[in-house]
C-alpha positions in Angstrom: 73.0 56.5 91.9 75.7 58.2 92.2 75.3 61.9 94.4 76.5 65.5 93.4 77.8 67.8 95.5 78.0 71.7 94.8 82.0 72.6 95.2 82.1 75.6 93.9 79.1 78.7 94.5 77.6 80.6 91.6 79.2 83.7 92.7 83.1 81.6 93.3 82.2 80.4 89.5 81.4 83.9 88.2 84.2 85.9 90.1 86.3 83.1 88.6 85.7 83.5 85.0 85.6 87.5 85.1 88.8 87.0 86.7 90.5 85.0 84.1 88.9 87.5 81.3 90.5 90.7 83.1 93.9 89.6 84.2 94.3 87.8 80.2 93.2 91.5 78.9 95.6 93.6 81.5 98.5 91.5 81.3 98.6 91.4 77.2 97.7 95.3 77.2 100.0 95.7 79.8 102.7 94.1 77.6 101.7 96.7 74.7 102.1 99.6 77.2 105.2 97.8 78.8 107.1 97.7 75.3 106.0 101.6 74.4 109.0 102.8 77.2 110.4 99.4 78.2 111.7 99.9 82.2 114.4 96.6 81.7 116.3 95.4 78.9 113.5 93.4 76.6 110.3 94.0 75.0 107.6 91.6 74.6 106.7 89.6 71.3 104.1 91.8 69.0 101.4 88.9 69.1 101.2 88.3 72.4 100.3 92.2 73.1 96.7 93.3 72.8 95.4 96.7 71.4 97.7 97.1 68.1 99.3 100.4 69.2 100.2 102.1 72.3 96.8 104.1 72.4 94.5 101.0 72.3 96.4 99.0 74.7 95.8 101.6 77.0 92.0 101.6 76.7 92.1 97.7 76.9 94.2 97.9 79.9 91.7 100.5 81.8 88.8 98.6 80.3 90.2 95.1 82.1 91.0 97.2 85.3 87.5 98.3 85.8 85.9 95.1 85.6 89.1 93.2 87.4 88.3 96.1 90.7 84.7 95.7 90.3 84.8 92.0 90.6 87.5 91.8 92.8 85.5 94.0 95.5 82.5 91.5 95.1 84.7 88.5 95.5 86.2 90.3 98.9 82.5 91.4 99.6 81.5 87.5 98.7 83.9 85.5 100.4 84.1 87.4 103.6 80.5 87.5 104.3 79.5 83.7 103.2 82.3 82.3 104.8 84.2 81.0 101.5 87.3 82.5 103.1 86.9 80.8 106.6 85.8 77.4 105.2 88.4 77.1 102.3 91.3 79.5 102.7 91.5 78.6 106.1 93.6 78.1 108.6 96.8 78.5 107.4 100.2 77.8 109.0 103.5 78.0 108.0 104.2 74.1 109.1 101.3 72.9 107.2 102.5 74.8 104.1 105.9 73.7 104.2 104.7 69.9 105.1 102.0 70.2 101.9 105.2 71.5 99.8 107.4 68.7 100.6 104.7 66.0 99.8 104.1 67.8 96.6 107.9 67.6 95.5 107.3 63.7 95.9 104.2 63.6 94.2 102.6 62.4 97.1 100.1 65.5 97.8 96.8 63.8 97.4 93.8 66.0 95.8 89.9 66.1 96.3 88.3 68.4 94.1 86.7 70.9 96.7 89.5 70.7 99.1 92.5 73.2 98.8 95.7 72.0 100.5 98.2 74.3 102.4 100.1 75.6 99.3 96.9 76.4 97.2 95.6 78.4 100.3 99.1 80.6 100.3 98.9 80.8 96.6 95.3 82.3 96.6 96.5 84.8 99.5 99.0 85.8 97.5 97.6 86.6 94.2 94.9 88.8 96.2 97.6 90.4 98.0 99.3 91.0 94.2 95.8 91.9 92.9 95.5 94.8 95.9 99.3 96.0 95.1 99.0 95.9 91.0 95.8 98.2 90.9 97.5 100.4 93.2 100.7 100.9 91.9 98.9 101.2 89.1 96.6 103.7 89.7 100.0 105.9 91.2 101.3 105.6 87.3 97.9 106.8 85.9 97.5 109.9 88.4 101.3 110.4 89.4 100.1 113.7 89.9 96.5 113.7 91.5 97.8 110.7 93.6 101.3 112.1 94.5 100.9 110.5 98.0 100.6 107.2 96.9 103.3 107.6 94.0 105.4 109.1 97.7 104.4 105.6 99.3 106.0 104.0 96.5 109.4 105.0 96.8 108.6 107.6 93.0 107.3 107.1 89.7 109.9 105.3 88.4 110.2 102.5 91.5 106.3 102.5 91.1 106.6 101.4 87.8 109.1 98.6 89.2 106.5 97.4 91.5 103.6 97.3 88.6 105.7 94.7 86.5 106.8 92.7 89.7 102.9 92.4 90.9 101.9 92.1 87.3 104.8 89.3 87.0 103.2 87.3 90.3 99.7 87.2 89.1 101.3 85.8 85.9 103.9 83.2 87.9 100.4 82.2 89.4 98.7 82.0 86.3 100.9 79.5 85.1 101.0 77.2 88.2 97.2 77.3 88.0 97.3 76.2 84.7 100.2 73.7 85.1 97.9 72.3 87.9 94.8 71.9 86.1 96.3 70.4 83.3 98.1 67.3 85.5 94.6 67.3 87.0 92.4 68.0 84.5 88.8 66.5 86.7 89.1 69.7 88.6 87.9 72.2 85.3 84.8 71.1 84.9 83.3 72.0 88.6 84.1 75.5 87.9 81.8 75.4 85.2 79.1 73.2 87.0 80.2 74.1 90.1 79.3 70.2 91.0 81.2 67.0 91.3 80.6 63.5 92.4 80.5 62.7 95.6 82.6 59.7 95.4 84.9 62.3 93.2 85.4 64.5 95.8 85.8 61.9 98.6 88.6 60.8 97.0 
């Protein structure tokens, strides 16, 4: 009989799908709000923007970066004090990255549901890093004037703005990968549902 092992925790399960719910809702407000005083030389398509005028984008988009905070302070909370981060995030080096990278240009970057490889680790780093830098820069645009200091830190309003879209244009670069990657392996969706897998699955 074949044996089930739990990959991914309750809480990694959770903190996932609240994720993908927040950062769907702030980066199609975001567009909305984006294309009210567009900062480069293109809007974004209608449909693809949520809250049907400038007003209601703006309550989605505070709405979204409540819950994506809140739940991005439990995952910290989560993964630094059951050891998610220590077991599956790392260690990290720049050799094994660049050796992971190379075998995935070839195709030859084997995957066990479970495991993350070099790359994925950097890519997860990443996107928290974005996460910490879009709700800041963020909040600088809200409260330019209550939060003058971190608008300063910024480099001004405007360059804050700059910074919003770039982090906002990383979470979505990783978006996509993620995506791109679940759908050329599609066995890894259903663990973050269950949170289990085979055994012999993720021997393999």
């Amino acid at each position: 009989m074949s044996r089930k092992l739990i990959l991914h925790p309750l809480a990694v399960r959770i903190a996932h799908w609240l994720n993908a719910l927040a950062i769907g809702c702030m980066l199609s407000s975001g567009w909305g709000i984006y294309n009210a005083s567009p900062i480069f030389d293109f809007r974004f398509p209608a449909w693809a923007t949520l809250g049907g005028w400038l007003g209601g984008a703006i309550a989605w988009h505070f709405a979204a970066m409540w819950l994506l905070v809140a739940n991005g302070l439990f995952y910290l909370a989560y993964g630094a004090a059951s050891g998610h981060f220590r077991r599956h995030l790392l260690p990290l080096s720049a050799r094994d990255v660049l050796a992971d990278a190379g075998k995935a240009l070839r195709f030859r970057l084997p995957h066990r549901p479970g495991i993350y490889n070099a790359v994925q680790k950097l890519l997860y780093w990443a996107v928290m890093l974005l996460g910490v830098l879009v709700v800041l820069s963020g909040l600088s645009i809200w409260k330019p004037v209550q939060l003058d200091w971190l608008v300063d830190l910024f480099g001004g309003f405007d360059f804050a703005r700059k910074v919003h879209f770039a982090a906002m244009a990383g979470i979505g670069g990783f978006v996509v990968v993620h995506l791109a990657l679940v759908a050329i392996v599609p066995k890894t969706l259903l663990p973050m549902v269950t949170g289990r897998s085979h055994a012999k699955e993720a021997m393999r």
